[in-house]
N, C-alpha and C positions, 0 to 999 in steps of 0.2 A: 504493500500500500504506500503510495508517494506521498509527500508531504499536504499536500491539498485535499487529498481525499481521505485524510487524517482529520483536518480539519474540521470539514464541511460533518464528519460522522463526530467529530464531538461537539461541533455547532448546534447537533440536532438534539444532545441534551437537553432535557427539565433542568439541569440548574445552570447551564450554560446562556439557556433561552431565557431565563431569571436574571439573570445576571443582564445578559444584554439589555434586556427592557429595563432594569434598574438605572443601568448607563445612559441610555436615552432619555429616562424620567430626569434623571439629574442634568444633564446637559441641557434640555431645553428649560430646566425652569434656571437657572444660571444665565442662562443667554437671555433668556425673554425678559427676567425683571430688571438683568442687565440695558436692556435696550430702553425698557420704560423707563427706568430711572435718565438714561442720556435722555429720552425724549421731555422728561418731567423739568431736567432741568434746561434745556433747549426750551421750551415755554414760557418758564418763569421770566426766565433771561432774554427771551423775544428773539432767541439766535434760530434764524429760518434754514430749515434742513433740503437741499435738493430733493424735490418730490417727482415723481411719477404724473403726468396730465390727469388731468381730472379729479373731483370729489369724490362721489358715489363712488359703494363698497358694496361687494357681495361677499357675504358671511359664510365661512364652511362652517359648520358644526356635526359632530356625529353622533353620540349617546346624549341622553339628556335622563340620567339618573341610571345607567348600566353601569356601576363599581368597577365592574371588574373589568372594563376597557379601560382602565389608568386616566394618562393624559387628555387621550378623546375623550371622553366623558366630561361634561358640566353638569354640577349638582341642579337641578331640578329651581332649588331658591337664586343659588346664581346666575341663572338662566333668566328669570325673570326681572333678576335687578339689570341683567344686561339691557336689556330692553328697554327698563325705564330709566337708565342713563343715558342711553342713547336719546329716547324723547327730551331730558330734561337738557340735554346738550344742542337741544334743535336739531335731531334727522328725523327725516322722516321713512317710512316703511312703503318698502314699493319691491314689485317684481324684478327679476333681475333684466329680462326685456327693458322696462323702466328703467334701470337703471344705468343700462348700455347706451338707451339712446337719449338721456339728458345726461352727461356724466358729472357736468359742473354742479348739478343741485347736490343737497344735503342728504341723499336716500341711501337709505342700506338695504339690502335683499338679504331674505335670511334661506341659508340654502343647508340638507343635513345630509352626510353619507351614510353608505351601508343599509339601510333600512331598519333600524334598532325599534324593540317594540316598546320601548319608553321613551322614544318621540311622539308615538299614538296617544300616549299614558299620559305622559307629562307636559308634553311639552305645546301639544295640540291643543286643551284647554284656554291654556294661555297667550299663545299666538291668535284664538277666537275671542279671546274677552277682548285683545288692544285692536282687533280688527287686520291682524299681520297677515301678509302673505308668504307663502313659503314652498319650497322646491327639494322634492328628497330624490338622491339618486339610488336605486336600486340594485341591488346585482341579482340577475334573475335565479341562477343557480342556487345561489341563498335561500328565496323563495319558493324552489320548489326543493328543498328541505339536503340539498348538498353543502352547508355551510361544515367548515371547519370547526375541531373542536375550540372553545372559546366563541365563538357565535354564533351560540343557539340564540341569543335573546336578539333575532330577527325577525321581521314579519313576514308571515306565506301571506299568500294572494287572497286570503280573506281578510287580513289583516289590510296588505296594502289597499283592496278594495274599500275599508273601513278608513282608510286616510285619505282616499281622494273623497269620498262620500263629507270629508271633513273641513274641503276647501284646498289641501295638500296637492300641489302638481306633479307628477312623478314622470322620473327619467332615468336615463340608462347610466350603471356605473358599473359596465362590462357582465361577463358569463359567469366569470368564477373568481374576480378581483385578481388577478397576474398582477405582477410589474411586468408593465409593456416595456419596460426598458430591458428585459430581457428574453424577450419573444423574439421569435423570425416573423415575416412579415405575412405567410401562410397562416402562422395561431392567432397574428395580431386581428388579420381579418375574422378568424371563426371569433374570438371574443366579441368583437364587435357588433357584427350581421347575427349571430345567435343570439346575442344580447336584445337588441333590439325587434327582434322578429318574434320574440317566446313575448317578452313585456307587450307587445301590440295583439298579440292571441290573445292573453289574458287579459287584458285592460280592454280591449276592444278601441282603442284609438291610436294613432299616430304617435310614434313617440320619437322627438329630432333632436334630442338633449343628452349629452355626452363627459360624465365627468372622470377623467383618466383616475383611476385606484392610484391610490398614495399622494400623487399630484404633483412629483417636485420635477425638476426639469430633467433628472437622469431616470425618469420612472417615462420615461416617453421616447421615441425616435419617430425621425423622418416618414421612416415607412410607415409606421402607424398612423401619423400625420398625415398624409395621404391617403390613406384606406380610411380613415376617418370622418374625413371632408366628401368623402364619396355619399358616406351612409349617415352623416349628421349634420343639420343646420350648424349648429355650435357646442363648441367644444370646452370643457372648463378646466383649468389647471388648478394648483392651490398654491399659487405666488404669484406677485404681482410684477416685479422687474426682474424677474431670473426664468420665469415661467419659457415653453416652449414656445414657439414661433406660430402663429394664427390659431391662439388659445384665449381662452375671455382668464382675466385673473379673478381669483379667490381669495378673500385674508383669510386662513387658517385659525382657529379661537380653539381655548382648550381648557382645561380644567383648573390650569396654574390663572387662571386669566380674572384677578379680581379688580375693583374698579380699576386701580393706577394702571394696569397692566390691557385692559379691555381699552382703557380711552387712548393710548399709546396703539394700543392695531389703530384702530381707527383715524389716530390720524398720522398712520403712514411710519411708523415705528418698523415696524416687520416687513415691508414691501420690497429688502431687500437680504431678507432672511429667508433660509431653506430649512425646513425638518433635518435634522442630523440622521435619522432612521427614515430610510430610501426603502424600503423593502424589506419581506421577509427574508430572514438570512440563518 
C-alpha cells in the first residue's frame, strides 16, 4: 500500500473524520470573528473596505435547529434574531430574482441547502409570520431516502411537498451532493440532468435553479460550468469575489454567526472569504 492510499484509509476513520470537522469548526470560527472584528472596527473608524458592486445579499443557510450539523446549523432563536437585525438595520426581504435585478437596494434573499427537516419545523413559521420569502435547494437523492449516514434529518417528497405548500420555492442542489470539483465531466452531467429531471416528476413543475454542493470555487470546474448553463437558468455558488465564473454569489451564514458577526457578512466582511472544508475528505 503506497503512501496515499494509506492515507485516504485512515482518512476514513471515526476519529480521524472527528478530528477533521473539529479543525474546520475551529478555523472558521477564528477567521470569521477575526474578520468581524476588522470589519467592527473598519466602521467605527469610517475606514471604507474595497467592496464587490452592488448591495443586495442572498443568504445561504442550511439547518435551522439540526445539532448535529455543527457549523451549518443556526439555532432556531438565532435564526430569528437574524432576521430582525437585518429589519432593524433597514433591509428588506425579497426573492433572490429581486435581488439580482435591483442589486443597489437594501434586500436580502434568504436561501437554505440540503433540505433539512427543521427548516419545515423551525424555521418556516417564522419566515411566515415577517412575510419572508425563501429558496431551498434540494438534493433529490436525499429525498428519495439515499442520504448519507448523518443526514437522515432531511425531507422526502412529502415533506418537500409540505414546504412548497408553505410558500418555500424549491431547486436543485445536484443527485447525490459530489464535489463537482472532482467529477469528470460525464458524472458532472448525470448529477445535474438526474437532479433536475426526478425534482420536476415529483414536484410536477419546472425547476431552473442550480446550487453547486459545498459552493466554494474549487468545488466546481469549467466542464460542469458548461453542462450547467445547458440545463439551468442560474447557477448559485457560496462566495461572493472568489466564487466561479457565471455563478450568482451567496454569503455563507453559520452557527458561529451572532449579531457582530451576522452584520459583518452582511456588509461585505466575508465576500472574500472561502470555507477552509472544500469537500468531503
Amino acid at each position: 500500500m503506497d503512501i496515499q492510499s494509506l492515507r485516504s484509509k485512515v482518512g476514513e476513520l471515526p476519529a480521524a473524520q472527528l478530528a477533521y470537522r473539529c479543525a474546520v469548526a475551529g478555523r472558521m470560527r477564528a477567521e470569521r470573528w477575526g474578520l468581524a472584528l476588522d470589519e467592527s472596527v473598519r466602521t467605527r473608524t469610517r475606514t471604507e473596505k474595497p467592496r464587490s458592486a452592488g448591495v443586495g445579499r442572498i443568504l445561504a443557510y442550511h439547518s435551522i435547529g439540526t445539532d448535529s450539523w455543527g457549523v451549518n446549523d443556526v439555532r432556531p432563536a438565532d435564526f430569528e434574531k437574524h432576521l430582525q437585525l437585518a429589519i432593524d438595520d433597514g433591509w428588506t426581504f425579497a426573492t433572490p430574482a429581486e435581488v439580482l435585478a435591483d442589486p443597489a437596494r437594501r434586500q436580502l434573499a434568504i436561501t437554505f441547502d440540503d433540505g433539512a427537516t427543521s427548516v419545515l419545523d423551525n424555521a418556516v413559521p417564522v419566515l411566515r409570520h415577517h412575510g419572508v420569502p425563501s429558496t431551498m435547494f434540494v438534493v433529490s437523492g436525499w429525498a428519495d431516502g439515499g442520504h448519507s449516514a448523518g443526514y437522515e434529518h432531511v425531507l422526502d417528497w412529502d415533506g418537500l411537498a409540505r414546504l412548497e405548500q408553505a410558500g418555500v420555492t424549491l431547486a436543485s442542489h445536484s443527485a447525490s451532493h459530489p464535489d463537482f470539483g472532482r467529477l469528470d465531466p460525464a458524472a458532472a452531467e448525470r448529477e445535474l440532468v438526474e437532479s433536475r429531471e426526478r425534482l420536476e416528476k415529483m414536484l410536477g413543475h419546472e425547476i431552473d435553479e442550480f446550487a453547486i454542493p459545498f459552493g466554494q470555487s474549487a468545488n466546481w470546474t469549467p466542464a460542469a460550468g458548461e453542462i450547467a448553463a445547458r440545463v439551468y437558468r442560474t447557477v448559485y455558488a457560496q462566495a461572493v469575489d472568489t466564487r466561479p465564473a457565471h455563478t450568482v454569489p451567496r454569503t455563507f451564514i453559520t452557527r458561529i454567526d451572532r449579531p457582530l458577526v451576522f452584520r459583518a457578512a452582511l456588509n461585505g466582511a466575508f465576500d472574500d472569504w472561502e470555507e477552509w472544508f472544500l469537500g468531503p475528505r
